[in-house]
Residue, then its C-alpha position, 0 to 999 in steps of 0.5 A: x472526515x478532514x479532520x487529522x487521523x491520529x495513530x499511536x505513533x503519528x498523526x496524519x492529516x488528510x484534508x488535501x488527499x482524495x483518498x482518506x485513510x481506510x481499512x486497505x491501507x492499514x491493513x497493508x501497512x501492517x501486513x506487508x513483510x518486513x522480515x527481510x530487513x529491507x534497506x530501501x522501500x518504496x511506496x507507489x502513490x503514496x496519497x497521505x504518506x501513511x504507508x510510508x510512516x507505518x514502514x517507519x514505524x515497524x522497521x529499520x529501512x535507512x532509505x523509506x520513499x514515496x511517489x505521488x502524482x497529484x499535487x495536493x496529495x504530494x504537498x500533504x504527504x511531503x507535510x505528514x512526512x516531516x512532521x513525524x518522529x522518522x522525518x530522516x529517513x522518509x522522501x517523496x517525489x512528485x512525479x508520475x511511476x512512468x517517470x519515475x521507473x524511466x530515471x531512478x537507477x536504484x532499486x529497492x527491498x521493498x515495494x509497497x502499493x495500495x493502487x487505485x481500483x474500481x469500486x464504483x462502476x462510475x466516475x465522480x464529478x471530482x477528477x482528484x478524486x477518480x485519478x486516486x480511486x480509479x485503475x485506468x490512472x495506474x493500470x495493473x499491468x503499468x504497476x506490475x511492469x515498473x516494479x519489476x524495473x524498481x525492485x532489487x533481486x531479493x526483493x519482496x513486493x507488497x500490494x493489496x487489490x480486489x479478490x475479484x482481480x487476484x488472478x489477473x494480476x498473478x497472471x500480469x506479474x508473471x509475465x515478468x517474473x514475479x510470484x506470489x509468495x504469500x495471500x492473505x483474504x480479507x473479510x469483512x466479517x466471517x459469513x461476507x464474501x472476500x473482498x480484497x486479497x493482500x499479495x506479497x511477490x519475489x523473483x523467486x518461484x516458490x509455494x504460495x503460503x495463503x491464509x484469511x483474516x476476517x475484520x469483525x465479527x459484528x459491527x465493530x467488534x474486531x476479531x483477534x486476528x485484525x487486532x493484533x495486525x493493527x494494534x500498534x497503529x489504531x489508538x482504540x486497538 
């Protein structure tokens, strides 16, 4: 499982991360919109760098940085960052969001996030290992509030969370004057239930373009939709 995870265009190693790349990163990676040709983004808990390498990959943003609280997963992020083809335009800091929300002055086009959420009902022996997988580390509503400090006026914010939570967290974001602009709902396969929500939010108010993509339609046969999502990324796409 510690063995490098090798992209298309970048090889990320994971042996020092907690949270190993999985299906939710990448998904989020190549959903989120880059079509407002953002100059700045910014990744909240960043775990591996991956994020931050496939917005490098997939635009032209002068200014890509990353936040990472726990000290292995920033040395490991900082490492993936400066090996890659885009090491001069990637950063990242280590330091907490609240830290970070408090003294960063700037703003950016594009906040991305792939938080850490529940999907046990119990706590690892491993403490690395439950500050990335679980929300009490980074509350939604914690989240929700230091992006609206960190996000430009015209900016887009990209996260992927549970179904289960989607409209709690449409409900937080709008106490501080962030909609949803798109939603994708995610499936493993046509017949499971919804797992996951992709949601992409502006200070704009606006009508909420919702679609769904299912991932296989049998054990790794990958439907069409997920495919071209991902096929600059996986290697066997």
């Amino acid at each position: 499982m510690n063995s490098p995870f090798q992209f298309k265009q970048f090889t990320v190693n994971q042996d020092q991360c907690a949270m190993k790349i999985g299906t939710d990163g990448v998904l989020l990676g190549a959903w989120a919109s880059i079509n407002h040709k953002p100059f700045s983004i910014l990744d909240i808990g960043a775990g591996t760098g991956v994020l931050g390498l496939m917005l490098a990959q997939r635009s032209h943003a002068e200014v890509i940085e990353a936040l990472e609280i726990d000290s292995k997963a920033y040395e490991q992020c900082v490492d993936n960052f400066e090996q890659s083809p885009w090491n001069d335009r990637l950063f990242c800091f280590h330091a907490s969001l609240k830290e970070f929300a408090e003294e960063i002055e700037d703003t950016y086009d594009l906040i991305i996030c792939n938080p850490p959420f529940y999907s046990e009902d119990y706590k690892t022996k491993s403490t690395q290992r439950d500050l990335a997988r679980f929300q009490d580390a980074m509350p939604f509503e914690h989240l929700i509030e230091s992006v609206a400090t960190l996000l430009s006026k015209t900016g887009q914010f990209s996260v992927i969370i549970p179904f289960s939570e989607e409209e709690r967290f449409k409900t937080l974001a709008a106490t501080f004057q962030l909609f949803p602009k798109r939603i994708t709902h995610v499936r493993g396969t046509l017949s499971s239930d919804i797992k996951r929500s992709l949601m992409e939010f502006s200070f704009v108010n606006t009508n909420v373009e919702i679609s769904e993509l299912v991932i296989e339609t049998s054990r790794h046969q990958y439907t069409n939709d997920y495919i071209n999502l991902t096929k600059d990324f996986y290697l066997k796409m």
